[in-house]
OpenMM code with the backbone's topology and positions (N, CA, C; nanometers):
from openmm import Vec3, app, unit

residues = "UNK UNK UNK UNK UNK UNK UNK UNK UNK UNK UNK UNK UNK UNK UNK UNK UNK UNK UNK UNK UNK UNK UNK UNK UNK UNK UNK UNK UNK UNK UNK UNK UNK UNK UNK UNK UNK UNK UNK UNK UNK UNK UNK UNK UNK UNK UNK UNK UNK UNK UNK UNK UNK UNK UNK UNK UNK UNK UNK UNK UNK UNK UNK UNK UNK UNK UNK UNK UNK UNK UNK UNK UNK UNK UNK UNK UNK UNK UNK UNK UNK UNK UNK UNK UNK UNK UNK UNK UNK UNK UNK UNK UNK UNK UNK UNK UNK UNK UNK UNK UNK UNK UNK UNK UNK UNK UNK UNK UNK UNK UNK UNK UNK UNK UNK UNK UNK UNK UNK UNK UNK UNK UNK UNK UNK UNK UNK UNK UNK UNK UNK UNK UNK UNK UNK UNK UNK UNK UNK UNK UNK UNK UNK UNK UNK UNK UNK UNK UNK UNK UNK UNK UNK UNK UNK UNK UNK UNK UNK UNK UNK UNK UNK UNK UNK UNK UNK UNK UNK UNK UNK UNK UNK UNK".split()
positions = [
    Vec3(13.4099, 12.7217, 7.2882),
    Vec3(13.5011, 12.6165, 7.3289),
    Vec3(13.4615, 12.4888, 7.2533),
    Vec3(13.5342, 12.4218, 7.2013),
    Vec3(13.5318, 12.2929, 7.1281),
    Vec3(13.4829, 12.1990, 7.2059),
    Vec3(13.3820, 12.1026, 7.1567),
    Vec3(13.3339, 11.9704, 7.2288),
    Vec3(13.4381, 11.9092, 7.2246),
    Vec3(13.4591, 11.8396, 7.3533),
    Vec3(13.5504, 11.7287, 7.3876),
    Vec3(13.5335, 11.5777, 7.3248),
    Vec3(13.6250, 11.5481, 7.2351),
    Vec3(13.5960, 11.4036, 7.1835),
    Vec3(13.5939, 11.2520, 7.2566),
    Vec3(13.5098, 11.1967, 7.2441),
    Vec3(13.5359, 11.0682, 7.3256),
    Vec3(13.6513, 10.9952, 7.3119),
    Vec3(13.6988, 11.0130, 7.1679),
    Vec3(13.8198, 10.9893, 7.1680),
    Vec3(13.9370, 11.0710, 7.1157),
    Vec3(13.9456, 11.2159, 7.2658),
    Vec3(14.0506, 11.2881, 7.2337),
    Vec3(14.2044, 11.2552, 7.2428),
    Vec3(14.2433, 11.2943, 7.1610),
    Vec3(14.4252, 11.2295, 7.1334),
    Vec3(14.4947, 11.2571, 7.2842),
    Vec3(14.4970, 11.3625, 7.2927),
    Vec3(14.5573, 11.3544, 7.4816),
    Vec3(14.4812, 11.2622, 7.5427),
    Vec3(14.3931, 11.1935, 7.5914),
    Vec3(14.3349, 11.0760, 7.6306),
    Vec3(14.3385, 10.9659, 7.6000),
    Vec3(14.3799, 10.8967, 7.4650),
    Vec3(14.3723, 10.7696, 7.4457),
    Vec3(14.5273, 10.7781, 7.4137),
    Vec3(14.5707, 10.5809, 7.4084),
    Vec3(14.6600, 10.5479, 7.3623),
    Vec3(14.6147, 10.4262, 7.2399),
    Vec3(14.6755, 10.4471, 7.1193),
    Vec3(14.6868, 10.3430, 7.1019),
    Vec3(14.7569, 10.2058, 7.1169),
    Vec3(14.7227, 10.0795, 7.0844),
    Vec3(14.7712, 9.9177, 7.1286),
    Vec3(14.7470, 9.8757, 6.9702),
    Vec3(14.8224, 9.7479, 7.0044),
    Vec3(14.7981, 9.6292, 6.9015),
    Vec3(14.7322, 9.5452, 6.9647),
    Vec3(14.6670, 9.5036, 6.9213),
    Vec3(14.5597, 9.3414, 6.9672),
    Vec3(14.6115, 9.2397, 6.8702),
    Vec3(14.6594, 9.1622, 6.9229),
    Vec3(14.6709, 8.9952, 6.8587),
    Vec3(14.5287, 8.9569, 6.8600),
    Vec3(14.4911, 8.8874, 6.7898),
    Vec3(14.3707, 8.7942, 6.8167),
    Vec3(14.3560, 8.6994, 6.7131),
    Vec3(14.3212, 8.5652, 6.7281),
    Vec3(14.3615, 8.4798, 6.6932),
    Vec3(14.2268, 8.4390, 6.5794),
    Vec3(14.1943, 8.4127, 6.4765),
    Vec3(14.1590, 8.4212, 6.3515),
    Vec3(14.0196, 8.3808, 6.3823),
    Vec3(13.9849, 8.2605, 6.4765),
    Vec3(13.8431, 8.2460, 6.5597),
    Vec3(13.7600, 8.3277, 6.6132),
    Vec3(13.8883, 8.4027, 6.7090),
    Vec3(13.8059, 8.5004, 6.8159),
    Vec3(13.7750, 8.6111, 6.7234),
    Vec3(13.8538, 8.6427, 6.6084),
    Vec3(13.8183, 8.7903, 6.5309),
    Vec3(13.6716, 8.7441, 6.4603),
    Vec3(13.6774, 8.5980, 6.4201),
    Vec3(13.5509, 8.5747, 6.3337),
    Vec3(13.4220, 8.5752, 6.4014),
    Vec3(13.4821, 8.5118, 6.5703),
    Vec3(13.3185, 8.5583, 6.6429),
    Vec3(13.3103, 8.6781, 6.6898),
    Vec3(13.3920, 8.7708, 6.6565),
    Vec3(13.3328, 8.9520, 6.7139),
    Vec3(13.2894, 8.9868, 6.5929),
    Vec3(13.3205, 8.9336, 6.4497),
    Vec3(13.3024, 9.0013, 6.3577),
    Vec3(13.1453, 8.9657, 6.3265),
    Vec3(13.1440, 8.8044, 6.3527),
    Vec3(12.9569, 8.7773, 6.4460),
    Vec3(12.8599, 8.8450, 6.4635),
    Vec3(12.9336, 8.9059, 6.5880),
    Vec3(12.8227, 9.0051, 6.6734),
    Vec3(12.7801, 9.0889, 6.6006),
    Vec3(12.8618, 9.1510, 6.5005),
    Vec3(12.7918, 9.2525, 6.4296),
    Vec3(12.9003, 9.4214, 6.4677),
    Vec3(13.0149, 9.3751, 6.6030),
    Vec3(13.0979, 9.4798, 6.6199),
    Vec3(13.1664, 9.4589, 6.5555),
    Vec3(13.2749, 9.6229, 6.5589),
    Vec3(13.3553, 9.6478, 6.5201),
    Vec3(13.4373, 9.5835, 6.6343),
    Vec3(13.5850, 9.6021, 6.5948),
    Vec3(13.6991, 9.5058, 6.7300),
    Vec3(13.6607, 9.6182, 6.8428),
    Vec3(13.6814, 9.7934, 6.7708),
    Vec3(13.6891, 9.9089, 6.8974),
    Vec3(13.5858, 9.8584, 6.9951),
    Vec3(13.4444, 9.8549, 6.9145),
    Vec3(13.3253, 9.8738, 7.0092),
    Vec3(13.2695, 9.7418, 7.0759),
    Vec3(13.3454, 9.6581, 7.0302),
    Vec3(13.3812, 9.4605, 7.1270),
    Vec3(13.4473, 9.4738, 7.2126),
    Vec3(13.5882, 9.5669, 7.2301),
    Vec3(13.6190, 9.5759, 7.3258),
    Vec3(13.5957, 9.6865, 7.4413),
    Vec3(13.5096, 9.7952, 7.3581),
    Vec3(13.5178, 9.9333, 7.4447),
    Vec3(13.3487, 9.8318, 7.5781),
    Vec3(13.2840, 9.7649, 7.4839),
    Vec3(13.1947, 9.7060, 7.5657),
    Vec3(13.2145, 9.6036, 7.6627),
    Vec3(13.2708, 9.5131, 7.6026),
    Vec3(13.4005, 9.4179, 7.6847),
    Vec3(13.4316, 9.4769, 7.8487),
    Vec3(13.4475, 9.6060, 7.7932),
    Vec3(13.6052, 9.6686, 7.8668),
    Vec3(13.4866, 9.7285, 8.0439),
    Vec3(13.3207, 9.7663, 7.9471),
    Vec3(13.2629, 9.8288, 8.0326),
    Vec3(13.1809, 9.7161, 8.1656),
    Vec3(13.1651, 9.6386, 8.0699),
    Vec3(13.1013, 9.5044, 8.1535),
    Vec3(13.2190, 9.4971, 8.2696),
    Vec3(13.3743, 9.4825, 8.2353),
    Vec3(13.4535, 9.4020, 8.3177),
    Vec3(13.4386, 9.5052, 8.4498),
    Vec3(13.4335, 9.6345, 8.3708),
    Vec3(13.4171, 9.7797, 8.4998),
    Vec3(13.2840, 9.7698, 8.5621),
    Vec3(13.1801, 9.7320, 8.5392),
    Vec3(13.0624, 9.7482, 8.5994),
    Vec3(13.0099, 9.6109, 8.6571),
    Vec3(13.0955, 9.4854, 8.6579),
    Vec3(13.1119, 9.3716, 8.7624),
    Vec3(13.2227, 9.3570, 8.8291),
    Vec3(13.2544, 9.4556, 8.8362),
    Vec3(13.4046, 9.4481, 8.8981),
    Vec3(13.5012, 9.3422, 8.8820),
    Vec3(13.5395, 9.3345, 8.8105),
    Vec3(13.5696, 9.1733, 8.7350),
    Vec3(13.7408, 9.1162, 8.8129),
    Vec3(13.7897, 9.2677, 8.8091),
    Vec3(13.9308, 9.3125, 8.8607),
    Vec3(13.9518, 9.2361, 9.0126),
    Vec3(13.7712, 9.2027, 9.0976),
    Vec3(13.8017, 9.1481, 9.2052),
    Vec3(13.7725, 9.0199, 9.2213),
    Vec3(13.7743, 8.9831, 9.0765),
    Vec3(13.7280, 8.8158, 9.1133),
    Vec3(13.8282, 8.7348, 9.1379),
    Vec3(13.7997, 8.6133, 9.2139),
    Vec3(13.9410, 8.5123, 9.2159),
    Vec3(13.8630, 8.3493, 9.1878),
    Vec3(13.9347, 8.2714, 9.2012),
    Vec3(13.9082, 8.1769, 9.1564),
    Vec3(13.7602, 8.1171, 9.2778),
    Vec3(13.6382, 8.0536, 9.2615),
    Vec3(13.5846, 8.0372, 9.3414),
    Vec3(13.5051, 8.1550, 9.4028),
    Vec3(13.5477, 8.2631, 9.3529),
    Vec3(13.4888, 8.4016, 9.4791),
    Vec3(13.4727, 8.4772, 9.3681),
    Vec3(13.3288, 8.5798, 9.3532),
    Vec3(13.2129, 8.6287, 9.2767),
    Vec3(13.2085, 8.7179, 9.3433),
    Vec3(13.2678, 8.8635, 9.3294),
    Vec3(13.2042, 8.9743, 9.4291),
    Vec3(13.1440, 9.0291, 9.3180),
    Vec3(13.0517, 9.1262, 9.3533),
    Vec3(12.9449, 9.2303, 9.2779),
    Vec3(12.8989, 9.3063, 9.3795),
    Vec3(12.9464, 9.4921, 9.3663),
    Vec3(12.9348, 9.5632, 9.5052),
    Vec3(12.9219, 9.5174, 9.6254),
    Vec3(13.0330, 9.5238, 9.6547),
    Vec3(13.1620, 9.4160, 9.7492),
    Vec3(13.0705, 9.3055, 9.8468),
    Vec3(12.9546, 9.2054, 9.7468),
    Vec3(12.8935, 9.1309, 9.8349),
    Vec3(12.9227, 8.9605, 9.7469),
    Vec3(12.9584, 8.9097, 9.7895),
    Vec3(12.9989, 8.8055, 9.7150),
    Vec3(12.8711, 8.7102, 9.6524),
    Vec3(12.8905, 8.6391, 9.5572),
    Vec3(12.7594, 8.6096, 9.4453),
    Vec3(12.7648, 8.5072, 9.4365),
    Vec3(12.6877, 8.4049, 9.4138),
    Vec3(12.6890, 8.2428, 9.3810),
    Vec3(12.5991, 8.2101, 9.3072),
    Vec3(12.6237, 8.1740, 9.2072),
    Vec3(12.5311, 8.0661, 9.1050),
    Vec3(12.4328, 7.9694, 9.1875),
    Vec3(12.3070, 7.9135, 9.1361),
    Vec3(12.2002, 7.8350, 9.1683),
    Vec3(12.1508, 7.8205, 9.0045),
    Vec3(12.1640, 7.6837, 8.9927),
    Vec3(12.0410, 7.6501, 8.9134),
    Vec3(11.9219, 7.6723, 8.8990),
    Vec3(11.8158, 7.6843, 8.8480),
    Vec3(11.7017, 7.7274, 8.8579),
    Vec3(11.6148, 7.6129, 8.9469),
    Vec3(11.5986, 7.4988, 8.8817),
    Vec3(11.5631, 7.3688, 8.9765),
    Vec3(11.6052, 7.3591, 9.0974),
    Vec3(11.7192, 7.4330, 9.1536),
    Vec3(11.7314, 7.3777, 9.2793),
    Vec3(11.7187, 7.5141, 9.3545),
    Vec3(11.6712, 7.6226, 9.2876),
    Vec3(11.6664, 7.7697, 9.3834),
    Vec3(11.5122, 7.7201, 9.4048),
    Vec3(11.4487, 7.6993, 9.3020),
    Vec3(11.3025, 7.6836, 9.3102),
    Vec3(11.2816, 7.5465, 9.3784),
    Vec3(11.4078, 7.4556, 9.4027),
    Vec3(11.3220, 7.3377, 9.4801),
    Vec3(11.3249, 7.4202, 9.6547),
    Vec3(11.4434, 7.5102, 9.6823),
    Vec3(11.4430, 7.5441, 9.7983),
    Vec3(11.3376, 7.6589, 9.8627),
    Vec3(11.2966, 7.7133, 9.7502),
    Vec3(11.1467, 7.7768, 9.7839),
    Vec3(11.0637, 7.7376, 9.8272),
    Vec3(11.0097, 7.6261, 9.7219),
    Vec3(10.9245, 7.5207, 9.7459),
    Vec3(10.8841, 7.4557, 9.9067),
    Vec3(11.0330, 7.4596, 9.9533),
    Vec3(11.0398, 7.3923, 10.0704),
    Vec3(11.0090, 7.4450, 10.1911),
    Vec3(10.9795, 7.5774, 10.1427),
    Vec3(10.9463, 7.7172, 10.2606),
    Vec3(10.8014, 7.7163, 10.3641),
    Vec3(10.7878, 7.7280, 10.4097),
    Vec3(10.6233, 7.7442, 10.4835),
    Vec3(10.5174, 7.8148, 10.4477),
    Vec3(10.6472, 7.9720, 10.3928),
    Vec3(10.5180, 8.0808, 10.3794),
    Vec3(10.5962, 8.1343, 10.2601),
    Vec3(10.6396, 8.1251, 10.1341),
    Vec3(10.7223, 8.1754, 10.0709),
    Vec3(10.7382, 8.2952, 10.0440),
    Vec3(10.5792, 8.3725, 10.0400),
    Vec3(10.5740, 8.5539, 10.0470),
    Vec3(10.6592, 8.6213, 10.1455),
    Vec3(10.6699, 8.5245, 10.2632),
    Vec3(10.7471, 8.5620, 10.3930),
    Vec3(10.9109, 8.5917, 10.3344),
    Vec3(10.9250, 8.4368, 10.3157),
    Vec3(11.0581, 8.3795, 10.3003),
    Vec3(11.1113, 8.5241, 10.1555),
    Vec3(11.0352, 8.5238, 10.0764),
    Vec3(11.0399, 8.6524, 9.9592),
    Vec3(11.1382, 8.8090, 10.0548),
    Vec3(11.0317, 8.8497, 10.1459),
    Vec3(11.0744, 8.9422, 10.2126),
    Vec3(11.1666, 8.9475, 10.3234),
    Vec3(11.1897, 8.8180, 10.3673),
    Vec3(11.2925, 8.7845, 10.4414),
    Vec3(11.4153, 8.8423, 10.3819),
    Vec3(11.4859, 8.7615, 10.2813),
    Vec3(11.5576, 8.7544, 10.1340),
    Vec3(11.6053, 8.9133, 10.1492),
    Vec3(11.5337, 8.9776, 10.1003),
    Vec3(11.5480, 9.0971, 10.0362),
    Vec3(11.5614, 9.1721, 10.1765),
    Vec3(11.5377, 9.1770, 10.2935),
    Vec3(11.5515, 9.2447, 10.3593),
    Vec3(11.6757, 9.2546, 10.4495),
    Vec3(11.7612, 9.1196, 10.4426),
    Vec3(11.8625, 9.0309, 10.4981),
    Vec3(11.9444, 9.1393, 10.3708),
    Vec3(11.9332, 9.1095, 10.2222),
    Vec3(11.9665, 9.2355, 10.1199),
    Vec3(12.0164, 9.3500, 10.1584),
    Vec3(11.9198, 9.3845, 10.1683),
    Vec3(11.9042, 9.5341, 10.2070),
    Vec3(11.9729, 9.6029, 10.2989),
    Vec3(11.9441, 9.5085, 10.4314),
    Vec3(12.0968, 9.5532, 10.4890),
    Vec3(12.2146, 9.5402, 10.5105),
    Vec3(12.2538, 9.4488, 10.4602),
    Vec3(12.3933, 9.4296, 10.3825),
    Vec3(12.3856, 9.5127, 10.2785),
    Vec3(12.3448, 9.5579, 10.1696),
    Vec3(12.3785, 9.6485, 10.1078),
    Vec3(12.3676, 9.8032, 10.1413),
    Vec3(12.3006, 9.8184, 10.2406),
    Vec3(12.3161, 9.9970, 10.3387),
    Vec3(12.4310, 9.9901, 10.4339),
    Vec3(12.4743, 9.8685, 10.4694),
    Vec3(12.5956, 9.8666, 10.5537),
    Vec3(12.6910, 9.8781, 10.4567),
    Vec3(12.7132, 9.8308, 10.3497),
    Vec3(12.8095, 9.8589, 10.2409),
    Vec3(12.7974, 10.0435, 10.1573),
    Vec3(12.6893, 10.0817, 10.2284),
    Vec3(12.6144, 10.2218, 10.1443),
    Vec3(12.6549, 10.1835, 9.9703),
    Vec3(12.5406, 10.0803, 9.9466),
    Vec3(12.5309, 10.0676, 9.8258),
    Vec3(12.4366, 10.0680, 9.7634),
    Vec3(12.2837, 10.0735, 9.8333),
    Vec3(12.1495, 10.0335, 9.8355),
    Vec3(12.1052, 10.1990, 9.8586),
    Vec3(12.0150, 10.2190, 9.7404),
    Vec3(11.9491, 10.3888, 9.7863),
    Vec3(11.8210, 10.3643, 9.7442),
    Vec3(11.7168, 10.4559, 9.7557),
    Vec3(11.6005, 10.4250, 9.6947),
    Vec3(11.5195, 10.5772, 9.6461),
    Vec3(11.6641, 10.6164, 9.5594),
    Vec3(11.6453, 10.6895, 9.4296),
    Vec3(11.5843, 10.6066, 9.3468),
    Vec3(11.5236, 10.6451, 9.1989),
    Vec3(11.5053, 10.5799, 9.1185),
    Vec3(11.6382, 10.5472, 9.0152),
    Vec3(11.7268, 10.6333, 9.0441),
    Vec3(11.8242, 10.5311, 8.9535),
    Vec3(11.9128, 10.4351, 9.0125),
    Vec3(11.9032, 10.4228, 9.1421),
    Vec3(11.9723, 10.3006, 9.2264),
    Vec3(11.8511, 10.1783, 9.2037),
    Vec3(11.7439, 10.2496, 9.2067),
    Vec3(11.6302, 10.1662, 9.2206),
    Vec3(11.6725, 10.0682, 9.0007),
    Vec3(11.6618, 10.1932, 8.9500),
    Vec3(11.7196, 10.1099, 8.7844),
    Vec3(11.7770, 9.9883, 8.7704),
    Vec3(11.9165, 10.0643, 8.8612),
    Vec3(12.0838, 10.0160, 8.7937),
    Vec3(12.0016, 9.8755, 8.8702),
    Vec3(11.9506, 9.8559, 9.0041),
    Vec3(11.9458, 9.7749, 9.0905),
    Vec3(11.8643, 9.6437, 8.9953),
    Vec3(11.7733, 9.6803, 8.9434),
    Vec3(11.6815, 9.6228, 8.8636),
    Vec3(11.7494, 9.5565, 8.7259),
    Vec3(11.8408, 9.6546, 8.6819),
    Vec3(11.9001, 9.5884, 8.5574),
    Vec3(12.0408, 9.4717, 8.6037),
    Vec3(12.0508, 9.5005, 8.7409),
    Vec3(12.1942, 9.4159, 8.7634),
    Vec3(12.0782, 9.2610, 8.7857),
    Vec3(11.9283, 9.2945, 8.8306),
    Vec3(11.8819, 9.1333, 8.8394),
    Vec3(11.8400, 9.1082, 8.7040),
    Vec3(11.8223, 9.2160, 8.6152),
    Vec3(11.8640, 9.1018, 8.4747),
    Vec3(11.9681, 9.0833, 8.4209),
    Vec3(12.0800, 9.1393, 8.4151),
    Vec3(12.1685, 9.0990, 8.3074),
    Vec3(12.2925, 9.0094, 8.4244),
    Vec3(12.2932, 9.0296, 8.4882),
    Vec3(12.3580, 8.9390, 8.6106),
    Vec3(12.2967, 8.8535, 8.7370),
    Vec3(12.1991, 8.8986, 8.7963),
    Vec3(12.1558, 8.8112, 8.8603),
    Vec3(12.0713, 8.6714, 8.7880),
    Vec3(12.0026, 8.6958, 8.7104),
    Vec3(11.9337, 8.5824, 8.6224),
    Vec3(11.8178, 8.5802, 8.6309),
    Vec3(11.7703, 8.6589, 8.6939),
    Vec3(11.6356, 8.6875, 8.7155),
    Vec3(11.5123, 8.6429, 8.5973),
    Vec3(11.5510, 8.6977, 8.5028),
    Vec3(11.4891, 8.7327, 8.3473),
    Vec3(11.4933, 8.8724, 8.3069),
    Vec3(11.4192, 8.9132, 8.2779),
    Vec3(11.4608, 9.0208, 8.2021),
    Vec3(11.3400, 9.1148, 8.3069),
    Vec3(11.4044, 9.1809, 8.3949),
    Vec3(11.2844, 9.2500, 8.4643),
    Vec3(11.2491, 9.4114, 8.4167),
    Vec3(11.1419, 9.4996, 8.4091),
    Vec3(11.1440, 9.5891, 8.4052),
    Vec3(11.0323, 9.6404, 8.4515),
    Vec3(11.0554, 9.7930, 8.5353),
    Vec3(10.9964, 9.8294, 8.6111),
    Vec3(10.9717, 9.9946, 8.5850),
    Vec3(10.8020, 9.9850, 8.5503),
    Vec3(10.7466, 10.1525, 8.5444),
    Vec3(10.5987, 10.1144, 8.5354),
    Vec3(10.5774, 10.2654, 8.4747),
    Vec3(10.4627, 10.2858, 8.4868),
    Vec3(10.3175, 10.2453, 8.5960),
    Vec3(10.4254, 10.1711, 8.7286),
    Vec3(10.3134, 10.1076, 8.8324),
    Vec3(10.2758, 10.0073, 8.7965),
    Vec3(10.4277, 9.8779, 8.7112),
    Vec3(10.4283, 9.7600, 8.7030),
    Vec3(10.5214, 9.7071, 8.7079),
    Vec3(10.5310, 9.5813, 8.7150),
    Vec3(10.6781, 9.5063, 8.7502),
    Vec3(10.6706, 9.3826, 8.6747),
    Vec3(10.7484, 9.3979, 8.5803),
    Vec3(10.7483, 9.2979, 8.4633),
    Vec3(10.8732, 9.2320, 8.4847),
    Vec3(10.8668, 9.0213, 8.4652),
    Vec3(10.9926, 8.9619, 8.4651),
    Vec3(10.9212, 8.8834, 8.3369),
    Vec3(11.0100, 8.8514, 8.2075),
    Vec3(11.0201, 8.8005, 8.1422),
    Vec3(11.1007, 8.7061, 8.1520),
    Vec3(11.0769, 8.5246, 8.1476),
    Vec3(11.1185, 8.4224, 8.1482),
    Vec3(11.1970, 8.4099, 8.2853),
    Vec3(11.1258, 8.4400, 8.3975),
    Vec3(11.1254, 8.4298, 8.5140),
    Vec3(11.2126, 8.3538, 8.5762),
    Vec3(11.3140, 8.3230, 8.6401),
    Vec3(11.4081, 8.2326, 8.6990),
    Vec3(11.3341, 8.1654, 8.8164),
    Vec3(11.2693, 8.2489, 8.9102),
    Vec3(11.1702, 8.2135, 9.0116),
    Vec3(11.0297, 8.1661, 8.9973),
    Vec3(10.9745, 8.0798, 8.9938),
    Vec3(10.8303, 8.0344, 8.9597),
    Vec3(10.7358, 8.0761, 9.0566),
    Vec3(10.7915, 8.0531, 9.1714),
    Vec3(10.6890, 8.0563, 9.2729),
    Vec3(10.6648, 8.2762, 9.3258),
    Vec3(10.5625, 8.2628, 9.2651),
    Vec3(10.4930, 8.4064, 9.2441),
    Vec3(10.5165, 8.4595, 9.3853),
    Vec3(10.4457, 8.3982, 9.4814),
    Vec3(10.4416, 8.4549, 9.5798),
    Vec3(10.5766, 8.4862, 9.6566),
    Vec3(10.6721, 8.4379, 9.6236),
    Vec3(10.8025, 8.4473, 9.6869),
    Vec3(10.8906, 8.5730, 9.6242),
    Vec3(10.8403, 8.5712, 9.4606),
    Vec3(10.9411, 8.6856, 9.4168),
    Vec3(10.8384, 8.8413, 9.4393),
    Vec3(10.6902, 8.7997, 9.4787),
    Vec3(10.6085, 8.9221, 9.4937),
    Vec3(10.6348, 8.9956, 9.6787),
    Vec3(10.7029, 8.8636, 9.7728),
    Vec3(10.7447, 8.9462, 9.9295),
    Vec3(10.8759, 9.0066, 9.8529),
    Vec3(10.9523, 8.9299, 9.7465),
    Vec3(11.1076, 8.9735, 9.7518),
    Vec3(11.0764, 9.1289, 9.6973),
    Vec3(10.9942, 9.1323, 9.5901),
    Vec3(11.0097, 9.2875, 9.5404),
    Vec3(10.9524, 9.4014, 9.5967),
    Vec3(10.8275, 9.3101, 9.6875),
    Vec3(10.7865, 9.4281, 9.7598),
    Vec3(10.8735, 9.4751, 9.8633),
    Vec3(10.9463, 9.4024, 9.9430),
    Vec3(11.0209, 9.4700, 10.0485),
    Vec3(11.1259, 9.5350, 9.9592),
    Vec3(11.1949, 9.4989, 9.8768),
    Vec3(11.3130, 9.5415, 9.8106),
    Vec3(11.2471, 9.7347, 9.7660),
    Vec3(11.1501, 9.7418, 9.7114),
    Vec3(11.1366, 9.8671, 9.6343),
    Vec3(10.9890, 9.9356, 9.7268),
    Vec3(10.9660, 9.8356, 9.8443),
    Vec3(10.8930, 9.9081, 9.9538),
    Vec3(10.7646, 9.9712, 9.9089),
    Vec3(10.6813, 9.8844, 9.8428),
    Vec3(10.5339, 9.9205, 9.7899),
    Vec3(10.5020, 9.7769, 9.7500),
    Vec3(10.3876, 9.7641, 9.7980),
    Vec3(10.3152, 9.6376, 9.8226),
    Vec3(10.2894, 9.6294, 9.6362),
    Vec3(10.2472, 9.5109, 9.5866),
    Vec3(10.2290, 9.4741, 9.4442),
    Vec3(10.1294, 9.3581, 9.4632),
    Vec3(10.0630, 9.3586, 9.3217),
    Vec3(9.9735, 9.2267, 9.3396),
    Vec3(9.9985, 9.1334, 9.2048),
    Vec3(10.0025, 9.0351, 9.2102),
    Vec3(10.0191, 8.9395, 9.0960),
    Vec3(9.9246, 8.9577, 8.9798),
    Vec3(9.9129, 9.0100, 8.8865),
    Vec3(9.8037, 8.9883, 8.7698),
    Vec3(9.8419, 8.8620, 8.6652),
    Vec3(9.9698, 8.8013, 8.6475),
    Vec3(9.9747, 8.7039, 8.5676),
    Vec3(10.0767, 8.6557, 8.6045),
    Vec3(10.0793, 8.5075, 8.6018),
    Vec3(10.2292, 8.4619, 8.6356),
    Vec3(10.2160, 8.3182, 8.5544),
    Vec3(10.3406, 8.2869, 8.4625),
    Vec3(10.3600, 8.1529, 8.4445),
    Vec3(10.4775, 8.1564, 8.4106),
    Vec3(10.5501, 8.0318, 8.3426),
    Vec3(10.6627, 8.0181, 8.3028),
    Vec3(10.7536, 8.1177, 8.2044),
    Vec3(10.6579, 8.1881, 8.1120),
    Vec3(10.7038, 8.2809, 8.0080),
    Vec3(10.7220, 8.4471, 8.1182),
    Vec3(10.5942, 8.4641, 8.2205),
    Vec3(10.6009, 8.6221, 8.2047),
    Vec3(10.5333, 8.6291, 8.3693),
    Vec3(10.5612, 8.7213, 8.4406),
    Vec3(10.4881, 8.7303, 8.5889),
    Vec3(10.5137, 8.9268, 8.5826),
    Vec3(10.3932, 8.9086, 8.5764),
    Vec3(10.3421, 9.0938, 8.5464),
    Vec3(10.2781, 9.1018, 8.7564),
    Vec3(10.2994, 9.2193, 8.7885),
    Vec3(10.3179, 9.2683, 8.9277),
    Vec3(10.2678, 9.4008, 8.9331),
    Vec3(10.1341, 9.4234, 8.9329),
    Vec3(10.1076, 9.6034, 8.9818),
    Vec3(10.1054, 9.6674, 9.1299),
    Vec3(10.1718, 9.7884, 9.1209),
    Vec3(10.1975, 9.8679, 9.2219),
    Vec3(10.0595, 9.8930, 9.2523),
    Vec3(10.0223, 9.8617, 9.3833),
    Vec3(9.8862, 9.8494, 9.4596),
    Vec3(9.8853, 9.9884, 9.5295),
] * unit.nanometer
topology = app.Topology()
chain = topology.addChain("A")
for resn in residues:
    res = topology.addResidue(resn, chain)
    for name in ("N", "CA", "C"):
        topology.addAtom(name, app.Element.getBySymbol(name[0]), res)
């Protein structure tokens, strides 16, 4: 039996794209082609659900989202008593809002996708998580102890700080 093409003729249609002599010069930028600007385009808009945004209102798996500056998320930390607390508070307030939505699992690829939506959308920095470490590159959160209650309750294994500053906050699974 023949492999199925990604782009088999019974499956696609073709379109015309207008695009206006700017916008072609900054895709041509990136280094894409128009197909693979928009086939990526097309996947982002599907994997933030983009279809449900309205003016003012940010959903992302149907929980609505709000921007914070970095200065003023971190001045409201700051302002906390116990912030390791306030960390696991956060995430646990999370957590069940996202099991009441059954959106939250703790497979490792919910545990992934979950991890890559706090970098490339939440703002986190660039987090990544193995080998029995928990790496954020250019950290959105400063205060260590607050994002070390948030991840431990979130992925439910205690962690300990080995480095933290403005560039990098490294986290081993204890």
């Amino acid at each position: 039996m023949p492999r199925e093409s990604r782009w088999d003729k019974k499956r696609i249609v073709k379109a015309t794209l207008i695009v206006d002599k700017a916008d072609r010069e900054f895709i041509e930028a990136t280094g894409n082609s128009l197909q693979s600007f928009f086939t990526a385009l097309l996947g982002q808009y599907k994997h933030l659900n983009m279809n449900k945004w309205r003016n003012g209102s940010f959903i992302h798996h149907g929980r609505r989202i709000t921007m914070f500056d970095t200065e003023g998320l971190n001045y409201l930390i700051s302002q906390s008593k116990d912030p390791y607390q306030a960390g696991k508070d956060v995430a646990r307030k999370i957590k069940e809002t996202s099991r009441a939505l059954n959106m939250f699992a703790s497979d490792q690829d919910a545990i992934k996708d979950w991890l890559e939506d706090h970098s490339k959308l939440y703002g986190w920095g660039t987090v990544e998580y193995s080998q029995r470490r928990l790496v954020i590159e250019y950290p959105a959160v400063a205060n260590q102890d607050f994002v070390r209650g948030y991840f431990e309750e979130m992925l439910a294994k205690p962690l300990s700080c080995k480095l933290a500053n403005k560039d990098i906050q490294i986290y081993q699974v204890d």
